[in-house]
Residue frames as a rotation matrix with the C-alpha (Angstrom) as fourth column:
UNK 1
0.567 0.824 0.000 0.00
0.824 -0.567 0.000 0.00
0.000 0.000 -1.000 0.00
UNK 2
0.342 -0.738 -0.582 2.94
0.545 -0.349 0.762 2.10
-0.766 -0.578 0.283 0.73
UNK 3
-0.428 -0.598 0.678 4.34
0.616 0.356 0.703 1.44
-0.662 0.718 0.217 -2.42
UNK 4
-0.068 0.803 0.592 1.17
0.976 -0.070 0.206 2.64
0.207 0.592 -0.779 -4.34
UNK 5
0.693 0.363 -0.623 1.28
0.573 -0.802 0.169 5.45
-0.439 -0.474 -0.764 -2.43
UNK 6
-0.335 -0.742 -0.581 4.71
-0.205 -0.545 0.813 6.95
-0.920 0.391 0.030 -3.40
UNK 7
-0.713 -0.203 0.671 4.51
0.686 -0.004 0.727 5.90
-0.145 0.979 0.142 -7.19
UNK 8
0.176 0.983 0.061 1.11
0.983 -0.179 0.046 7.89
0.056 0.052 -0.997 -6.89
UNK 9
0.591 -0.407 -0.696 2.71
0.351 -0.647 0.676 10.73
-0.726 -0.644 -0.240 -4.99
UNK 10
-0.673 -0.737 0.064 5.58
0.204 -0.102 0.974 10.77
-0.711 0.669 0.219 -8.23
UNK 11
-0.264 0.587 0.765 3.09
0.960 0.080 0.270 10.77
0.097 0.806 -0.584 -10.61
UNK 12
0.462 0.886 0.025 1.29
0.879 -0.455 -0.141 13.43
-0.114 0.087 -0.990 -9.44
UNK 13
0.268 -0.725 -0.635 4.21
-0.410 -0.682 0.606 16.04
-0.872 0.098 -0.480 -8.89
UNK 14
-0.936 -0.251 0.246 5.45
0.286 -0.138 0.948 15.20
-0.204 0.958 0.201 -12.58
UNK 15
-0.019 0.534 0.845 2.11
0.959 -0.229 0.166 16.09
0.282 0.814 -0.508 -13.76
UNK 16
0.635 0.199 -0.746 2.05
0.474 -0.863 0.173 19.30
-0.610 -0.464 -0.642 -11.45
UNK 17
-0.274 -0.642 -0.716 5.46
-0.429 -0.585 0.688 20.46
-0.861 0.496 -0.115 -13.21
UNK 18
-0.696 -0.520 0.496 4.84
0.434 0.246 0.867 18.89
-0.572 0.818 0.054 -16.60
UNK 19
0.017 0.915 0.402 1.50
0.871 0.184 -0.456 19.89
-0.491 0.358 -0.794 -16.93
UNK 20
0.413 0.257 -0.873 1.83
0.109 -0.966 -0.233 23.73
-0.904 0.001 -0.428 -17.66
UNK 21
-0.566 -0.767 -0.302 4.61
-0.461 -0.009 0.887 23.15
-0.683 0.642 -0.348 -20.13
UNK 22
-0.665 0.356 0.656 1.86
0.541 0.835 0.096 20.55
-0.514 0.419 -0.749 -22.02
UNK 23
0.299 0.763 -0.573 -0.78
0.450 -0.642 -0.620 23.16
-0.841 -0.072 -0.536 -22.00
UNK 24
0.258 -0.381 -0.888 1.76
-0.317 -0.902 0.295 25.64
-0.913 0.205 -0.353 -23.39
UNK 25
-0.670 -0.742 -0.015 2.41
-0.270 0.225 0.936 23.54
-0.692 0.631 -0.351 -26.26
UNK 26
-0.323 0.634 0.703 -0.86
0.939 0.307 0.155 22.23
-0.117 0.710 -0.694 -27.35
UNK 27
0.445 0.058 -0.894 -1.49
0.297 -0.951 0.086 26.07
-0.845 -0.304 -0.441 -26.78
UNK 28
-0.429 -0.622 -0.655 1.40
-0.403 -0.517 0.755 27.02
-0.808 0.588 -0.029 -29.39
UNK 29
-0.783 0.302 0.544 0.15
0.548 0.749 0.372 23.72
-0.295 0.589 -0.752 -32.01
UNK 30
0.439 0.849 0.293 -3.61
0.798 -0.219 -0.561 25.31
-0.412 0.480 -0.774 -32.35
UNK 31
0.638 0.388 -0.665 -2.05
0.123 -0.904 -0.410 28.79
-0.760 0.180 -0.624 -33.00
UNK 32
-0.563 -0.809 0.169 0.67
-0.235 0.352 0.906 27.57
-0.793 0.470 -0.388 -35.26
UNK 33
-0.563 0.091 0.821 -2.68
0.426 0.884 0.194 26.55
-0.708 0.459 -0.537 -37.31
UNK 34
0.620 0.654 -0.433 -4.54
0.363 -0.729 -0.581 29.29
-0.696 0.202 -0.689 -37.10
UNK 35
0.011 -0.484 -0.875 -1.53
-0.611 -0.696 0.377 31.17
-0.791 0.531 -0.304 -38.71
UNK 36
-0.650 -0.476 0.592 -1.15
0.080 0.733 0.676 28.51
-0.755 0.487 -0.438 -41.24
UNK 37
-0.014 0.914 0.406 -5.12
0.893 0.194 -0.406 28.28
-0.450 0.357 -0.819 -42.15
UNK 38
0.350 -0.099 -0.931 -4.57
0.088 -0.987 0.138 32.10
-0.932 -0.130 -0.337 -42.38
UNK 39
-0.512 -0.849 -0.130 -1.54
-0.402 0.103 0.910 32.15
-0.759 0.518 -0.394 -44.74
UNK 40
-0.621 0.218 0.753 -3.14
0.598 0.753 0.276 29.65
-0.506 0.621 -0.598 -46.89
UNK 41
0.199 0.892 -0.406 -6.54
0.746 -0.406 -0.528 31.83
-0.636 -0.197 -0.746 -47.01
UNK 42
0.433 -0.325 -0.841 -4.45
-0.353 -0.920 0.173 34.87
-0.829 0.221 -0.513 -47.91
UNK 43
-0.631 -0.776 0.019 -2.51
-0.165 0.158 0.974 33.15
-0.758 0.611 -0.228 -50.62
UNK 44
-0.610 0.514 0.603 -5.62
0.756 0.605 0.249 31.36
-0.237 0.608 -0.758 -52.05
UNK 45
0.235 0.829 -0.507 -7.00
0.660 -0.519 -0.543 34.92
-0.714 -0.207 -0.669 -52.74
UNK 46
0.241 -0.667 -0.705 -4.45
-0.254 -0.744 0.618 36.33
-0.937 0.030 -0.349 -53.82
UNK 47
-0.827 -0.414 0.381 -4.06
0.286 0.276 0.918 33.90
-0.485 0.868 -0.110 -56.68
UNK 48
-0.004 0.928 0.373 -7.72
0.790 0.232 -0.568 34.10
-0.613 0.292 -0.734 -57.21
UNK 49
0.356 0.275 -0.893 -7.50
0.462 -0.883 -0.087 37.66
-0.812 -0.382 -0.441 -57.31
UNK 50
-0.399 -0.893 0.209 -4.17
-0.022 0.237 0.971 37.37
-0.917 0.383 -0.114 -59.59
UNK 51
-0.663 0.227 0.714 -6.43
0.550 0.794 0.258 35.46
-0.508 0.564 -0.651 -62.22
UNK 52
0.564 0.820 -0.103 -9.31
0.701 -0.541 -0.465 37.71
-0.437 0.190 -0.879 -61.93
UNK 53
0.296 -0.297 -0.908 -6.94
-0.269 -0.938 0.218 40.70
-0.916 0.180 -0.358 -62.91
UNK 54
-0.500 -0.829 0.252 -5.11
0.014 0.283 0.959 39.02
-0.866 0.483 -0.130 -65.87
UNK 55
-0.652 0.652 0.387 -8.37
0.751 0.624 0.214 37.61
-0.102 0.430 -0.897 -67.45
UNK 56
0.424 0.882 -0.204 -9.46
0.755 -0.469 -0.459 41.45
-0.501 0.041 -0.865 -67.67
């Protein structure tokens, strides 16, 4: 029972310190897409846009 106890105890204090650092990353990952989805968006207008001008 001891036993269980400490490995418990470890567990939890790594997630206390790892946990913020996890956050902070799946945190960075979504906005890393947004800027991507973005980028794309802006590019895929631009050609449109590109086309539309040529083709007049």
């Amino acid at each position: 029972m001891n036993t269980a106890m400490n490995y418990l105890t470890v567990l939890f204090v790594f997630l206390l310190l790892a946990g913020p650092s996890l956050y902070g990353i799946a945190r960075d990952r979504r906005i890393d897409r947004e800027i991507r989805a973005a980028r794309e968006a802006r590019e895929t207008e631009e050609r449109r846009r590109s086309r539309y001008a040529a083709a007049a």
